[in-house]
Jmol script that loads the backbone (N, CA, C; Angstrom):
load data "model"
ATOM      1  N   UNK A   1     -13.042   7.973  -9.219  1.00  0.00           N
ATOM      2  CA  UNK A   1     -11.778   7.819  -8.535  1.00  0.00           C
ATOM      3  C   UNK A   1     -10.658   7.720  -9.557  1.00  0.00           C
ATOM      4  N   UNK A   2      -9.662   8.401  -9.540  1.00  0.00           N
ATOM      5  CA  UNK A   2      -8.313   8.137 -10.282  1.00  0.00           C
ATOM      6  C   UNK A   2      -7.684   7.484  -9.771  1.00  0.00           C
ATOM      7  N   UNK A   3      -7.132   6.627 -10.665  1.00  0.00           N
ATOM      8  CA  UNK A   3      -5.890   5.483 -10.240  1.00  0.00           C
ATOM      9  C   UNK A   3      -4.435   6.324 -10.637  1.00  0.00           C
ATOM     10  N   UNK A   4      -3.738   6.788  -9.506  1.00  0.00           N
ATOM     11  CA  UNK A   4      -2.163   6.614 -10.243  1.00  0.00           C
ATOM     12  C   UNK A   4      -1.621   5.320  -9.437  1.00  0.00           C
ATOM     13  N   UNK A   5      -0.427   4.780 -10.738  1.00  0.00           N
ATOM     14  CA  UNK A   5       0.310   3.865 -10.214  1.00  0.00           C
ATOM     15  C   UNK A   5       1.698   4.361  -9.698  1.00  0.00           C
ATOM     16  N   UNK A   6       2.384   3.292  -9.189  1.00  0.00           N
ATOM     17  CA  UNK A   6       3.605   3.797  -8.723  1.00  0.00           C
ATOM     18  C   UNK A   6       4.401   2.351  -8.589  1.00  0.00           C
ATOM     19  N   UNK A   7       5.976   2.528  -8.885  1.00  0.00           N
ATOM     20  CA  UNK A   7       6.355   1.370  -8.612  1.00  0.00           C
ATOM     21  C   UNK A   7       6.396   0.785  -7.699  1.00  0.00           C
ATOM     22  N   UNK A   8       6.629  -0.438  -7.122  1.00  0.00           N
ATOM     23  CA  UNK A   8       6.004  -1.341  -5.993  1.00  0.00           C
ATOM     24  C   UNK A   8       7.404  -0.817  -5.156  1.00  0.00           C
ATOM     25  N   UNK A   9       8.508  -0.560  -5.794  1.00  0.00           N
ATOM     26  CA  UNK A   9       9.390  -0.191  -5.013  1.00  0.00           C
ATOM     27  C   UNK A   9       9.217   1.074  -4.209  1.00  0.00           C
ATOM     28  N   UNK A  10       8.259   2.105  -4.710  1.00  0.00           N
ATOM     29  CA  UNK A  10       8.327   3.361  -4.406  1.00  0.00           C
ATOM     30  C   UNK A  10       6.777   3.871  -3.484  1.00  0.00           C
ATOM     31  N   UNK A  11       7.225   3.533  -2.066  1.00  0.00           N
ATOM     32  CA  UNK A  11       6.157   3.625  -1.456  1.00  0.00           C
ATOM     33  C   UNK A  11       6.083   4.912  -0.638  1.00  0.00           C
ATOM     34  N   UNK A  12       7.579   6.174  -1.375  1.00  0.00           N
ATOM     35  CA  UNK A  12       7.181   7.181  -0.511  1.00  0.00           C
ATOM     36  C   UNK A  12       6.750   7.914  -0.799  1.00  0.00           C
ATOM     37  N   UNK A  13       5.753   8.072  -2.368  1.00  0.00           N
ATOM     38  CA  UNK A  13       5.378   8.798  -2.999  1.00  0.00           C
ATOM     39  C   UNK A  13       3.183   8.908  -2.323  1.00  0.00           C
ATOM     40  N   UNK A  14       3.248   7.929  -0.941  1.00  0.00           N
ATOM     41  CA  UNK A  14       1.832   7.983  -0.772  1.00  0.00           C
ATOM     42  C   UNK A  14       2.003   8.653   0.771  1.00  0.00           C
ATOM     43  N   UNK A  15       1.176   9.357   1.282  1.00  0.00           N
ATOM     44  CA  UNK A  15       1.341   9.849   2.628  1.00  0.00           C
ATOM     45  C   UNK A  15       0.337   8.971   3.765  1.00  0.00           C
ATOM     46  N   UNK A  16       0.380   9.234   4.933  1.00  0.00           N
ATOM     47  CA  UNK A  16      -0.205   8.986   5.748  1.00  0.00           C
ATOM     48  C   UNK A  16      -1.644   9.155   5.680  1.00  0.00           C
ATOM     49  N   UNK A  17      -2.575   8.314   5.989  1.00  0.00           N
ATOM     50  CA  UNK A  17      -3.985   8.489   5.935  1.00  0.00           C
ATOM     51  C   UNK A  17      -4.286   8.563   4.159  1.00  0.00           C
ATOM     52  N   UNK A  18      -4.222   8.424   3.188  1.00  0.00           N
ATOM     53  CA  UNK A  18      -4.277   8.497   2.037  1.00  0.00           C
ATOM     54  C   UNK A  18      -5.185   6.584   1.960  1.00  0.00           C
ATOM     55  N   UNK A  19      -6.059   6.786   0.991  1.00  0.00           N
ATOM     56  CA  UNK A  19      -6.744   5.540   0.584  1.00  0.00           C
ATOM     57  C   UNK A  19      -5.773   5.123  -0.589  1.00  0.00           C
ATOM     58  N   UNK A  20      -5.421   4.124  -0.186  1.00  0.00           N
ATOM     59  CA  UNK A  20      -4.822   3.221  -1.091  1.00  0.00           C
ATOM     60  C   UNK A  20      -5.021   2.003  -1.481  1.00  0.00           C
ATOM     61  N   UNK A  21      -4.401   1.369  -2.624  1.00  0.00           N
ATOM     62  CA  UNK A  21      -4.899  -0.241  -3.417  1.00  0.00           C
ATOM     63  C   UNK A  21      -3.078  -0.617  -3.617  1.00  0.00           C
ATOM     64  N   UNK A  22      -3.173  -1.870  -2.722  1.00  0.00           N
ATOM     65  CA  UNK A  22      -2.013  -3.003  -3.002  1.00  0.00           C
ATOM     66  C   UNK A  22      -2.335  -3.589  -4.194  1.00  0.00           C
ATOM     67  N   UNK A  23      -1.801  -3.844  -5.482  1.00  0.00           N
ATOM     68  CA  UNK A  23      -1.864  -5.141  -6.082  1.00  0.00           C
ATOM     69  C   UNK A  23      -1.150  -5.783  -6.515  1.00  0.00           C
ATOM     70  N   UNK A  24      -0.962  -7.402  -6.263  1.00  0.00           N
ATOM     71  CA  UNK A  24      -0.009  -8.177  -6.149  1.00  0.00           C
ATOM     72  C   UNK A  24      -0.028  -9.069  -7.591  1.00  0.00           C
ATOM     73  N   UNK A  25       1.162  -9.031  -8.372  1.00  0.00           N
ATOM     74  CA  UNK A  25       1.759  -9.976  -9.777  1.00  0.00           C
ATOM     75  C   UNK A  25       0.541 -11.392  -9.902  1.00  0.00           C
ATOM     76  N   UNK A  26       0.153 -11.837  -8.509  1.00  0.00           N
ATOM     77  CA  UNK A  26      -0.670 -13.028  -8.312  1.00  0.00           C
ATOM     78  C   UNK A  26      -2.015 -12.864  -8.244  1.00  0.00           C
ATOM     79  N   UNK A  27      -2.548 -11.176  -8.452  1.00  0.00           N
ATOM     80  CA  UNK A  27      -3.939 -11.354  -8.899  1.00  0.00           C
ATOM     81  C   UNK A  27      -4.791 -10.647  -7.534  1.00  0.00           C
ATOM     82  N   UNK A  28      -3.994 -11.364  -6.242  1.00  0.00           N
ATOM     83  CA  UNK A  28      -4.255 -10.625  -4.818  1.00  0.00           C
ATOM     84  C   UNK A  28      -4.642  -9.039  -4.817  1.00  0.00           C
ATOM     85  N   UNK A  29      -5.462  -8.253  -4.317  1.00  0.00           N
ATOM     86  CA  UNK A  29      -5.680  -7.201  -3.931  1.00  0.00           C
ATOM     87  C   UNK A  29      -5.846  -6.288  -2.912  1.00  0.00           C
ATOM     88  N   UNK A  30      -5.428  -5.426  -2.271  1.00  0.00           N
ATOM     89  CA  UNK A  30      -5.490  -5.155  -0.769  1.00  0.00           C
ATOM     90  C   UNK A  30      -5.806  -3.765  -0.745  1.00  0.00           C
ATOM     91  N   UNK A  31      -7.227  -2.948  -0.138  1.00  0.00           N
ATOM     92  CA  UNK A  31      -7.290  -1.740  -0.201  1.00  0.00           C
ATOM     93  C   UNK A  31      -7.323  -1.626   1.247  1.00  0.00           C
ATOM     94  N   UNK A  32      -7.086   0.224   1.446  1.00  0.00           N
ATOM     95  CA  UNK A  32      -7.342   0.611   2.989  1.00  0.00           C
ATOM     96  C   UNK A  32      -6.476   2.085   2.820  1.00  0.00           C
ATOM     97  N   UNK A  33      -6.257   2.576   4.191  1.00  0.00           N
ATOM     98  CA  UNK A  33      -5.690   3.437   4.482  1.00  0.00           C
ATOM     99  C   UNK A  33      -4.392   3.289   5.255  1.00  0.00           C
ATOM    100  N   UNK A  34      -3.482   3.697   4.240  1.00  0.00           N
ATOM    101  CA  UNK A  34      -1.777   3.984   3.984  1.00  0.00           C
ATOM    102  C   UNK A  34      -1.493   4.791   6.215  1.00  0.00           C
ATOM    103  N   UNK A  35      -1.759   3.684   6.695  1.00  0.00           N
ATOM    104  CA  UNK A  35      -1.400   4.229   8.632  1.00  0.00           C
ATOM    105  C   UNK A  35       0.211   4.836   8.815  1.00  0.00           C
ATOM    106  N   UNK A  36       0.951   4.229   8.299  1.00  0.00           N
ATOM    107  CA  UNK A  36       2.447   4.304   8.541  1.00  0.00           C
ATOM    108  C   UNK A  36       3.257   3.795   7.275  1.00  0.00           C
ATOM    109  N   UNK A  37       4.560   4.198   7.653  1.00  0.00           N
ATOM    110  CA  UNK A  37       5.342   3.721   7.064  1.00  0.00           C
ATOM    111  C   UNK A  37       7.029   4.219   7.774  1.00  0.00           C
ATOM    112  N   UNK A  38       7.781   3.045   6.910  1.00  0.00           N
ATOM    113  CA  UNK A  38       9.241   3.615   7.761  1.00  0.00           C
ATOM    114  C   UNK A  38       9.807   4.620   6.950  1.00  0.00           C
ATOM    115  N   UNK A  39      10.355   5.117   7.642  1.00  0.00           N
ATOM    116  CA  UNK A  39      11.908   6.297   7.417  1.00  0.00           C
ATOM    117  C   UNK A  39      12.322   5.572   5.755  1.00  0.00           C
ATOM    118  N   UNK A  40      12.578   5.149   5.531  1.00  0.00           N
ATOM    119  CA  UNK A  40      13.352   4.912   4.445  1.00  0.00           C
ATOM    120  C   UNK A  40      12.115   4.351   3.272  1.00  0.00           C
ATOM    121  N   UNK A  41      10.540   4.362   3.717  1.00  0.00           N
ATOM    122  CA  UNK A  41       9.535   3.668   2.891  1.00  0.00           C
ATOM    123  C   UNK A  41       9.523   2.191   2.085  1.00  0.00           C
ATOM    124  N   UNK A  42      10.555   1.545   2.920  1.00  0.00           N
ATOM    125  CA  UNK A  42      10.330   0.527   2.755  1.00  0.00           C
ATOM    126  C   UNK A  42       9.265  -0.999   2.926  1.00  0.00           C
ATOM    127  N   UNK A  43       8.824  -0.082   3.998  1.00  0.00           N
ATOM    128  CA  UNK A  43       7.929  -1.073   4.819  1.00  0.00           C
ATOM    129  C   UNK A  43       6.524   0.194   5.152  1.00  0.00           C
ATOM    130  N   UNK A  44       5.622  -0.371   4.456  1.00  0.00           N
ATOM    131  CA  UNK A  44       4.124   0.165   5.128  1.00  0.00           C
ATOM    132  C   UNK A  44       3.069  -0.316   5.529  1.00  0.00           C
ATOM    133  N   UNK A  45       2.077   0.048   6.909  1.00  0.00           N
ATOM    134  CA  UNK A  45       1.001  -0.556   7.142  1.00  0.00           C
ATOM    135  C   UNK A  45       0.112  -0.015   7.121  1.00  0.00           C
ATOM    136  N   UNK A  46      -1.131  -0.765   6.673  1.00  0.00           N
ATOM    137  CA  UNK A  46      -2.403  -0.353   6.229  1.00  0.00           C
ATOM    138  C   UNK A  46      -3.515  -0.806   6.756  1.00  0.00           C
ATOM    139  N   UNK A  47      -4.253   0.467   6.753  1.00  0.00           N
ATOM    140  CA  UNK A  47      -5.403  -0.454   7.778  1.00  0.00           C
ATOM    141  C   UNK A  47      -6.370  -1.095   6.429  1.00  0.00           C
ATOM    142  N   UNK A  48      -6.893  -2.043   6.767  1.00  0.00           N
ATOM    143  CA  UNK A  48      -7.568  -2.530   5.406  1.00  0.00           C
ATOM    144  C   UNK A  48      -8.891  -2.372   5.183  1.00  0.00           C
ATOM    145  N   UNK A  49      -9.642  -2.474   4.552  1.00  0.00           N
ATOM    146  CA  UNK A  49     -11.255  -1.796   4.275  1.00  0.00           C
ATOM    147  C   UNK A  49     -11.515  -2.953   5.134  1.00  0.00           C
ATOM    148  N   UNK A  50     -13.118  -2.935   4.983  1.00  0.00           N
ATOM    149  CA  UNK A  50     -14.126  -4.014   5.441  1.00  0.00           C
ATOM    150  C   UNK A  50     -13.698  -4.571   7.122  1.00  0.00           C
ATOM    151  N   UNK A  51     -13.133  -4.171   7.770  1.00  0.00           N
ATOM    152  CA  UNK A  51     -12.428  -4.357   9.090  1.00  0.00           C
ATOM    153  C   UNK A  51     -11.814  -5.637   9.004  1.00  0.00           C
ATOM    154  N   UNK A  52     -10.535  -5.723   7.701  1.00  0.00           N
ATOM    155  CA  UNK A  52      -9.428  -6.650   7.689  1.00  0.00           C
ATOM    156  C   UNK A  52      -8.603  -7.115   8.731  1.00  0.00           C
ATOM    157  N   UNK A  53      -8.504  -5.942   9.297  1.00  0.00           N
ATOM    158  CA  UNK A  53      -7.543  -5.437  10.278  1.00  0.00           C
ATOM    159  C   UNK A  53      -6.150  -4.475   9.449  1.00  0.00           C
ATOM    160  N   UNK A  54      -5.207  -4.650   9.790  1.00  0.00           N
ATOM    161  CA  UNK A  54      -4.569  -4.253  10.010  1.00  0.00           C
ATOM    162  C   UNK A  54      -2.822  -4.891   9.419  1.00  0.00           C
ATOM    163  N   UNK A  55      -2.133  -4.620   8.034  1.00  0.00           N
ATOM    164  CA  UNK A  55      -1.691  -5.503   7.759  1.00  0.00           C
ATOM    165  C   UNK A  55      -0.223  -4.844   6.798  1.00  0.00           C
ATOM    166  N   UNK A  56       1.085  -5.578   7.201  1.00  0.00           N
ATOM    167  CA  UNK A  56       2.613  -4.976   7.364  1.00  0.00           C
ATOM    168  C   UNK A  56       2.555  -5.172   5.836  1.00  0.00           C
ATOM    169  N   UNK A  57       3.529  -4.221   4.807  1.00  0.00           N
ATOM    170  CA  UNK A  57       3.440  -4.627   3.612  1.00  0.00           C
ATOM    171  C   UNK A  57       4.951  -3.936   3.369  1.00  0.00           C
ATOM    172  N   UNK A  58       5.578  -4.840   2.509  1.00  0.00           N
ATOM    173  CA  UNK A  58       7.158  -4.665   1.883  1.00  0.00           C
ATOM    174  C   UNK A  58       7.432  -4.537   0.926  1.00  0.00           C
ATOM    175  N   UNK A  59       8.096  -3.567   0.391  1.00  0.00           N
ATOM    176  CA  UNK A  59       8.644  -2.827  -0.869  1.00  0.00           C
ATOM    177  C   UNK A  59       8.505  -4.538  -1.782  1.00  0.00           C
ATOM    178  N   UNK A  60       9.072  -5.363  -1.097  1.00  0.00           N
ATOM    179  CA  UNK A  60      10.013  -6.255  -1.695  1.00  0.00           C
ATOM    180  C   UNK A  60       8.971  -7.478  -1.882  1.00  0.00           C
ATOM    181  N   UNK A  61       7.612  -7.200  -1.601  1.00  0.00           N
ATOM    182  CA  UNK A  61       6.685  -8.245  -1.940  1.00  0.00           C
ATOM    183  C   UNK A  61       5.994  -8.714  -2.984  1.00  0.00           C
ATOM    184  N   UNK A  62       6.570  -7.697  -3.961  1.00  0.00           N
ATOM    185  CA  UNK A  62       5.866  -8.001  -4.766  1.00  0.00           C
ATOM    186  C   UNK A  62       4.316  -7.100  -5.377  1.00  0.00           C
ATOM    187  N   UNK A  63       3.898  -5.946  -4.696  1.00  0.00           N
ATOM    188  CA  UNK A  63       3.131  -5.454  -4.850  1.00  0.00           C
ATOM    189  C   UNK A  63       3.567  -3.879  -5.965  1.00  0.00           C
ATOM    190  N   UNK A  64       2.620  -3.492  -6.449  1.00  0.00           N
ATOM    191  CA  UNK A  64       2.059  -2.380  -7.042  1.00  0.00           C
ATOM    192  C   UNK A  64       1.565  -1.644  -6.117  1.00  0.00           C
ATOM    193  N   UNK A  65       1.404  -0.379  -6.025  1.00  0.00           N
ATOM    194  CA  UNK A  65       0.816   0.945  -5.126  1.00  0.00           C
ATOM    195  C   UNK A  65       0.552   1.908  -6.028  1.00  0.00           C
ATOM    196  N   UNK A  66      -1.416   2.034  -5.311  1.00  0.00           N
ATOM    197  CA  UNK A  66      -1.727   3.092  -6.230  1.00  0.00           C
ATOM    198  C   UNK A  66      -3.066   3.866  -5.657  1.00  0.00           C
ATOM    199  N   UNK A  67      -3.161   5.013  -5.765  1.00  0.00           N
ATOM    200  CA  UNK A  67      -4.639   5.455  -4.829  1.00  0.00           C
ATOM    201  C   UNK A  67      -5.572   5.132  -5.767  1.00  0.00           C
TER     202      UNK A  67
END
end "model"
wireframe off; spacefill off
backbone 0.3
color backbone group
């Protein structure tokens, strides 16, 4: 698997249905598939592996994005 990164700000560089990895400054990690996102890619939700569910994520949280 290749990792690209991307800045945490820049979430419109991943598309819909794409497997993706959150990772957060605090060590936190969040994988799944990239479901949505808004018009402006500020805000995306992901469905999460292991049947997490389902979970809202913000430019502004603090995360890294990367397949």
């Amino acid at each position: 698997m290749t990792t690209s990164s991307s800045s945490a700000t820049d979430f419109s560089a991943f598309e819909r249905g794409q497997e993706i990895t959150l990772r957060h400054y605090s060590g936190a990690e969040f994988s799944g598939v990239l479901e949505d996102r808004s018009d402006d890619a500020s805000v995306v939700w992901v469905r999460l592996n292991n049947g997490a569910g389902r979970r809202l994520f913000h430019r502004e949280d603090g995360f890294s994005i990367g397949a």
